[in-house]
Chimera marker file (.cmm) of the C-alpha trace (Angstrom):
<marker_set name="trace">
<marker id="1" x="-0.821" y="4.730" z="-40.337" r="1" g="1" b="0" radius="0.5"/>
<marker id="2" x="-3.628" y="3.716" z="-37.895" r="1" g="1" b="0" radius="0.5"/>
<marker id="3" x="-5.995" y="6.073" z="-35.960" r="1" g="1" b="0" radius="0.5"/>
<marker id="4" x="-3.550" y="5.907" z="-33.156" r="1" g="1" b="0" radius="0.5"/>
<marker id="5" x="-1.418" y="7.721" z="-34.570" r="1" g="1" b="0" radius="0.5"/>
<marker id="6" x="-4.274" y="10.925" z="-35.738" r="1" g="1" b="0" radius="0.5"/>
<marker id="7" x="-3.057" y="14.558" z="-34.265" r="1" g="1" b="0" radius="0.5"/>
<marker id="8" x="-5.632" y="16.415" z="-32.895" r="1" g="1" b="0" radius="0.5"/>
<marker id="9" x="-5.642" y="20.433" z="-33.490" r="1" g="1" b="0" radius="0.5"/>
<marker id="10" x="-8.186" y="23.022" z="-32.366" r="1" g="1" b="0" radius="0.5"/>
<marker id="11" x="-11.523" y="22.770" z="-34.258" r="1" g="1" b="0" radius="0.5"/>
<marker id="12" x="-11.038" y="20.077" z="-36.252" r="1" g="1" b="0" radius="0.5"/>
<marker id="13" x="-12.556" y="19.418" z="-39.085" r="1" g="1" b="0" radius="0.5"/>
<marker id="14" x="-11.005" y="17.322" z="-41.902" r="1" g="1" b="0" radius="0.5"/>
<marker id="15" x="-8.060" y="14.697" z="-41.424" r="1" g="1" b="0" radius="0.5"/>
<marker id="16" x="-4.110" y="14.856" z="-43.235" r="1" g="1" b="0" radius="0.5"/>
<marker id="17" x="-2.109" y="12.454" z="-43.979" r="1" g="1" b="0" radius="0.5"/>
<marker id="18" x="0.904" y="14.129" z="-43.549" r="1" g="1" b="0" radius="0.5"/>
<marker id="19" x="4.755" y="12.363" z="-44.973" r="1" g="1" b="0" radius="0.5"/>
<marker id="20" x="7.742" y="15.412" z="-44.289" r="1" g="1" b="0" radius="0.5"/>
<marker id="21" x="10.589" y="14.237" z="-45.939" r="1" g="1" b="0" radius="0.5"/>
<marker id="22" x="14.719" y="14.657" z="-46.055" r="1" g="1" b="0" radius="0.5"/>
<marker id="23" x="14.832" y="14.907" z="-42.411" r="1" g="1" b="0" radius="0.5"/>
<marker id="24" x="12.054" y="17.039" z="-42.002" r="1" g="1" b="0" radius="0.5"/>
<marker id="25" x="10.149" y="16.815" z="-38.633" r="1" g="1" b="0" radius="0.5"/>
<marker id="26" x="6.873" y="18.564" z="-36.749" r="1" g="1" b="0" radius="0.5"/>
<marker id="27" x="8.665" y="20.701" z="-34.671" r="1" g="1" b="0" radius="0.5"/>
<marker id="28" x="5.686" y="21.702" z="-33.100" r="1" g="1" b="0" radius="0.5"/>
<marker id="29" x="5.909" y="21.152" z="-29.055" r="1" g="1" b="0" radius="0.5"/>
<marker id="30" x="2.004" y="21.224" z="-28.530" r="1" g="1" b="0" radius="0.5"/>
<marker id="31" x="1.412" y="18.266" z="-30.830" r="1" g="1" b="0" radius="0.5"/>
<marker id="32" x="2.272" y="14.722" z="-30.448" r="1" g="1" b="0" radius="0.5"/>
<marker id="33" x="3.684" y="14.296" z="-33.841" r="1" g="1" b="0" radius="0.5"/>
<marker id="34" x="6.854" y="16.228" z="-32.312" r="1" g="1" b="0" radius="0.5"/>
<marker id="35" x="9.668" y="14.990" z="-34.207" r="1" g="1" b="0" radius="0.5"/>
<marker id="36" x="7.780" y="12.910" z="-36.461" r="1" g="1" b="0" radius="0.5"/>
<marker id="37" x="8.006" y="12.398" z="-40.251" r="1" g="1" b="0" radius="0.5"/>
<marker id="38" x="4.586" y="10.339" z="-40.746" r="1" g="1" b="0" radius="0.5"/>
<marker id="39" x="1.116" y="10.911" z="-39.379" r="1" g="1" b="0" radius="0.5"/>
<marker id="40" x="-2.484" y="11.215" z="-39.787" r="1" g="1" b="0" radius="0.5"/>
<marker id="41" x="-3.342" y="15.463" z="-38.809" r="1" g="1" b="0" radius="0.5"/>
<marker id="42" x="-6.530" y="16.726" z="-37.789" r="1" g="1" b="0" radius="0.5"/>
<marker id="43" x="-6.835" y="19.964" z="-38.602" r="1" g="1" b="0" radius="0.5"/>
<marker id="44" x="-9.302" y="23.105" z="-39.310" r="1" g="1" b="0" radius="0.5"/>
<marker id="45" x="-11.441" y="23.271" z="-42.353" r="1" g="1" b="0" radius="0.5"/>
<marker id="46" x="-9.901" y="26.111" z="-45.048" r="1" g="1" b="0" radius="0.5"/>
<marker id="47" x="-6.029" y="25.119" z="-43.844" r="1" g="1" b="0" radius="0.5"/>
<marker id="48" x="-4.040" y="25.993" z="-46.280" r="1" g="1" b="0" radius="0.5"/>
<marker id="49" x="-0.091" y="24.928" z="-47.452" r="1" g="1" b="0" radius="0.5"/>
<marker id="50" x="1.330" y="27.733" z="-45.450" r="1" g="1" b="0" radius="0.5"/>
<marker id="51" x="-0.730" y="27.458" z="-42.436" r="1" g="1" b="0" radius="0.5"/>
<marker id="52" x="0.191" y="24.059" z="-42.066" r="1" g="1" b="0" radius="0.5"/>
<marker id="53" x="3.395" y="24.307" z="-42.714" r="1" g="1" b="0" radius="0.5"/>
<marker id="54" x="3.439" y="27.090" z="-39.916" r="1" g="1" b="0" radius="0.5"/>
<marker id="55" x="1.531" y="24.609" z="-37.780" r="1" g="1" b="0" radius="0.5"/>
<marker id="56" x="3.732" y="21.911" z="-37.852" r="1" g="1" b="0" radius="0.5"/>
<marker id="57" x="6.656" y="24.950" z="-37.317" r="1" g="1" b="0" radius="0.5"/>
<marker id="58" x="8.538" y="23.788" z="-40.486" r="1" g="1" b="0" radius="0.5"/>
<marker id="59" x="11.035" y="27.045" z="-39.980" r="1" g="1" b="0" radius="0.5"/>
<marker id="60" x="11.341" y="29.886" z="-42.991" r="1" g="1" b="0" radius="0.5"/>
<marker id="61" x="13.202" y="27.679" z="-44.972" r="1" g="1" b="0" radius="0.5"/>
<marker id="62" x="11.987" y="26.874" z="-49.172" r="1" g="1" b="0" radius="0.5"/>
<marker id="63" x="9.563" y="23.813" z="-48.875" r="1" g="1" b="0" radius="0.5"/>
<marker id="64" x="8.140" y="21.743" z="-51.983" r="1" g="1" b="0" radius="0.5"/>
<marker id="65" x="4.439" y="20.728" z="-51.030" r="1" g="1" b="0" radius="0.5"/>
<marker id="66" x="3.089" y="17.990" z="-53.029" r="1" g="1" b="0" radius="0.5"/>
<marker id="67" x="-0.974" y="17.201" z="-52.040" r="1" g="1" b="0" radius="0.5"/>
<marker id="68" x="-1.904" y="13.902" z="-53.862" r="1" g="1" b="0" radius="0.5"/>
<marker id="69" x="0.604" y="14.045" z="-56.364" r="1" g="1" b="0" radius="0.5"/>
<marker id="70" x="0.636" y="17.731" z="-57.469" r="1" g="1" b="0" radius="0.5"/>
<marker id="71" x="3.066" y="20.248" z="-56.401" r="1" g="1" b="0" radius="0.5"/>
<marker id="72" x="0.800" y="22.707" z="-54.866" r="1" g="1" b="0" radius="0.5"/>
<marker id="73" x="1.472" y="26.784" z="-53.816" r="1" g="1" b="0" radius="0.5"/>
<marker id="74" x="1.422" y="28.433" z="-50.471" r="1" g="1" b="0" radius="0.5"/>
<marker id="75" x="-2.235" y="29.663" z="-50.630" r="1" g="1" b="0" radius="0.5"/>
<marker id="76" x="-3.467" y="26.342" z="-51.868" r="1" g="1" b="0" radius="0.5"/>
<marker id="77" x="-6.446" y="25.396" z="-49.584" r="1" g="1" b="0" radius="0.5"/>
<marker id="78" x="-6.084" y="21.636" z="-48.702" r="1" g="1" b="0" radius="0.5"/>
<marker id="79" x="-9.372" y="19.549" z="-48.033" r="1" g="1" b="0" radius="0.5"/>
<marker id="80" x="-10.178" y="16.287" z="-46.325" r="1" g="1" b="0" radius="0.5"/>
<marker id="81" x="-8.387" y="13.068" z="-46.792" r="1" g="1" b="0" radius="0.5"/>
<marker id="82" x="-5.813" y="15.035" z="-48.487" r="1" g="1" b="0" radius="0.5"/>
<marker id="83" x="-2.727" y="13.071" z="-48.977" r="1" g="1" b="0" radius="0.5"/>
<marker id="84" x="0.888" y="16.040" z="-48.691" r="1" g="1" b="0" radius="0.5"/>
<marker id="85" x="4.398" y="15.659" z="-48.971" r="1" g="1" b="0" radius="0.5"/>
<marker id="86" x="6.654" y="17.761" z="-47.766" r="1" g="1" b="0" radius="0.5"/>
<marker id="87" x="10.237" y="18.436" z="-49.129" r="1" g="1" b="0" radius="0.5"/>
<marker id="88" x="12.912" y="21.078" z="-48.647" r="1" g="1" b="0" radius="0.5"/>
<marker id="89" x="13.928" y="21.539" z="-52.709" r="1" g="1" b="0" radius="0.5"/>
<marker id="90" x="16.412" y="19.304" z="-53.989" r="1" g="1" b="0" radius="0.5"/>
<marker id="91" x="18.980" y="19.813" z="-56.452" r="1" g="1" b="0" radius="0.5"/>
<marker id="92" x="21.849" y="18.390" z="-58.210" r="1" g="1" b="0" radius="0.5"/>
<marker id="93" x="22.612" y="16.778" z="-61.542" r="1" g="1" b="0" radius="0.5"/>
<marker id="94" x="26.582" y="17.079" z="-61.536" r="1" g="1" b="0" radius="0.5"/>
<marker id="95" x="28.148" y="14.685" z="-63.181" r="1" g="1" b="0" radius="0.5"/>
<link id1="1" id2="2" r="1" g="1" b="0" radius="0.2"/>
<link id1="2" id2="3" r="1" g="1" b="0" radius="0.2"/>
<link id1="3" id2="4" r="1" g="1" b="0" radius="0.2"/>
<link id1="4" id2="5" r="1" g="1" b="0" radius="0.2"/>
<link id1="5" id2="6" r="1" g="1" b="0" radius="0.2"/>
<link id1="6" id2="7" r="1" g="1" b="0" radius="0.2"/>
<link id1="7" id2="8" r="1" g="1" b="0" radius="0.2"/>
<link id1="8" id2="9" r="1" g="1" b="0" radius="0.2"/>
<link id1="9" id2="10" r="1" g="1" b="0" radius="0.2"/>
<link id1="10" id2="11" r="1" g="1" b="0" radius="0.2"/>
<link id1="11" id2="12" r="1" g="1" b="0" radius="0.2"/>
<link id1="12" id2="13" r="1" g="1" b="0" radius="0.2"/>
<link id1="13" id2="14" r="1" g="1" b="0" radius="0.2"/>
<link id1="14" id2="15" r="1" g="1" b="0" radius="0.2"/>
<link id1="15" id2="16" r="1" g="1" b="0" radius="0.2"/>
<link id1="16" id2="17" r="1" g="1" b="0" radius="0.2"/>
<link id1="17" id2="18" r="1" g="1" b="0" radius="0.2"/>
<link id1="18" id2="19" r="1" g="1" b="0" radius="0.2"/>
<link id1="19" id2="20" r="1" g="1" b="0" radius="0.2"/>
<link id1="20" id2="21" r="1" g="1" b="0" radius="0.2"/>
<link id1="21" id2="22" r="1" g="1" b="0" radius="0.2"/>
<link id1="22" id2="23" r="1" g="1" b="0" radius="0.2"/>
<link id1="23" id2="24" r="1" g="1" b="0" radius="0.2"/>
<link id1="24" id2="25" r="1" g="1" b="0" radius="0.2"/>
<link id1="25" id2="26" r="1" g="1" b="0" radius="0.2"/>
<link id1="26" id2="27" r="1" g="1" b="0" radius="0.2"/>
<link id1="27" id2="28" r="1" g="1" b="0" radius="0.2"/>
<link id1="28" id2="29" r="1" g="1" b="0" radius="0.2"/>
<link id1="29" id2="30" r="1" g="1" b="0" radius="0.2"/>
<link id1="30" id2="31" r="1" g="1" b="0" radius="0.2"/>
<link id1="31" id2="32" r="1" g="1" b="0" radius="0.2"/>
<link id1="32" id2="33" r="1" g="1" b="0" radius="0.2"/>
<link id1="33" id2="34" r="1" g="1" b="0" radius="0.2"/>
<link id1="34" id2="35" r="1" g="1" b="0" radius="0.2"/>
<link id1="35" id2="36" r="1" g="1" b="0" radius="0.2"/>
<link id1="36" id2="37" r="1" g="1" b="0" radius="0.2"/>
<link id1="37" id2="38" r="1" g="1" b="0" radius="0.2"/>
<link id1="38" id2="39" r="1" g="1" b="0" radius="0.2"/>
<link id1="39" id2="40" r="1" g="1" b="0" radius="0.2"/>
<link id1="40" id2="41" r="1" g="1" b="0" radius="0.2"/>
<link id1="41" id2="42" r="1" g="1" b="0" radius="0.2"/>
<link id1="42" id2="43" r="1" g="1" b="0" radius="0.2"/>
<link id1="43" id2="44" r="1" g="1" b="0" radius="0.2"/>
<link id1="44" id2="45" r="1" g="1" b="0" radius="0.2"/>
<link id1="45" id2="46" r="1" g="1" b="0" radius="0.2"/>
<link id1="46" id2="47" r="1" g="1" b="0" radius="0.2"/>
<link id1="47" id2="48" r="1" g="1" b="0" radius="0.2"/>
<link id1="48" id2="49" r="1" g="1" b="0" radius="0.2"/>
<link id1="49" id2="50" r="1" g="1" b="0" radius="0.2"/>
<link id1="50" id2="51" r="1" g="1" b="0" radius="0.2"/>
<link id1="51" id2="52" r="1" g="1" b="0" radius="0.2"/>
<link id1="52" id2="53" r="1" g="1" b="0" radius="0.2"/>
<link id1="53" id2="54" r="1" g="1" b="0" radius="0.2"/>
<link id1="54" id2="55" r="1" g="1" b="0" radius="0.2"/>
<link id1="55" id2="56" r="1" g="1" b="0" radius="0.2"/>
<link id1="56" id2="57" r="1" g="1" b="0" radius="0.2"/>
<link id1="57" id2="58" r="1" g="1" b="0" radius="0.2"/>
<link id1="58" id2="59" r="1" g="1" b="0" radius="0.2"/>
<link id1="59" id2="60" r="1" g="1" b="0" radius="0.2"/>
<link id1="60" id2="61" r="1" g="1" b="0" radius="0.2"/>
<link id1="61" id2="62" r="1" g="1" b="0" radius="0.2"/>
<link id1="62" id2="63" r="1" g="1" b="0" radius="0.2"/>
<link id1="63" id2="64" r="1" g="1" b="0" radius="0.2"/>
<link id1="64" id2="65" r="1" g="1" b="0" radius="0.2"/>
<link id1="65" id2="66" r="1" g="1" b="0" radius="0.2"/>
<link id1="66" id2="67" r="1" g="1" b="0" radius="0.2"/>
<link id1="67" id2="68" r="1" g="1" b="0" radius="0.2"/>
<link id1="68" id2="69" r="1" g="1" b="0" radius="0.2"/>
<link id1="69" id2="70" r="1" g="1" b="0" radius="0.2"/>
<link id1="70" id2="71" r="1" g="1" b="0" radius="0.2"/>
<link id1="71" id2="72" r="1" g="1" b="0" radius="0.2"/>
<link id1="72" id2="73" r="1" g="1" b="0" radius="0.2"/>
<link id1="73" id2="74" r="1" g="1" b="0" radius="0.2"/>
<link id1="74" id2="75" r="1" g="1" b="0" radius="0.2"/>
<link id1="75" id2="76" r="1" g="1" b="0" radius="0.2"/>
<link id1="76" id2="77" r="1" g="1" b="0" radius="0.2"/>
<link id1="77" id2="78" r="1" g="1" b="0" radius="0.2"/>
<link id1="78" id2="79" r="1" g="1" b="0" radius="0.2"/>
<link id1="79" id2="80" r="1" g="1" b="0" radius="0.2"/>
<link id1="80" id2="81" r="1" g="1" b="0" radius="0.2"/>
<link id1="81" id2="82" r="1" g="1" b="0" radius="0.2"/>
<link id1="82" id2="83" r="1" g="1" b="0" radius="0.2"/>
<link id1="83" id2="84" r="1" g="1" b="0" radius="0.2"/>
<link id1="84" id2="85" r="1" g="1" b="0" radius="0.2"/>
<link id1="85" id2="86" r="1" g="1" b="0" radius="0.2"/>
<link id1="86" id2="87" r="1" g="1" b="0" radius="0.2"/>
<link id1="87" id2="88" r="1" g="1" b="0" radius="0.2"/>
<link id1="88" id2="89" r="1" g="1" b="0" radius="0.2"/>
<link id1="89" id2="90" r="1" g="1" b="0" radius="0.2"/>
<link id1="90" id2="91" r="1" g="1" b="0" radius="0.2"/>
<link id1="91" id2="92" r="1" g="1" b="0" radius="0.2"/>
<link id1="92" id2="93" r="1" g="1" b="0" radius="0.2"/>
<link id1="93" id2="94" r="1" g="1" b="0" radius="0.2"/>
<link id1="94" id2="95" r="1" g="1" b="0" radius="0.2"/>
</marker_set>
């Protein structure tokens, strides 16, 4: 990702790097990672899982958020240069 690419939110205070996976986009009209899976986020200091997944309008839907490398909770507060993953869950194992 290259600064280009950053997404600019009100009061911004800490940068994301943000990967939404399994066909997961921002579905967020006001920001220009619309429709995007991969991109740098600016966002407000004390953002947490859920806020961010209501910023980028990810729906009501179960979501897996991983922040660099651990599977993290709704009310987890994420902090600069955080690195998050977003998945709906996945499951399977038939044989």
């Amino acid at each position: 990702m290259t600064d280009k690419d950053t997404v600019m939110s009100s009061k911004s205070n800490l940068k994301l790097e943000v990967r939404l996976f399994a066909g997961l986009t921002c579905n967020n009209d006001d920001l220009p990672c619309r429709g995007k899976q991969e991109f740098l986020l600016a966002a407000s200091a004390g953002i947490t899982v859920k806020e961010l997944h209501e910023l980028l309008r990810l729906g009501d839907r179960p979501l897996v958020t991983v922040v660099n490398g651990v599977v993290e909770k709704k009310d987890f507060t994420l902090s600069d240069r955080d690195r998050v993953g977003i998945f709906p869950p996945i499951a399977g194992g038939g044989v």
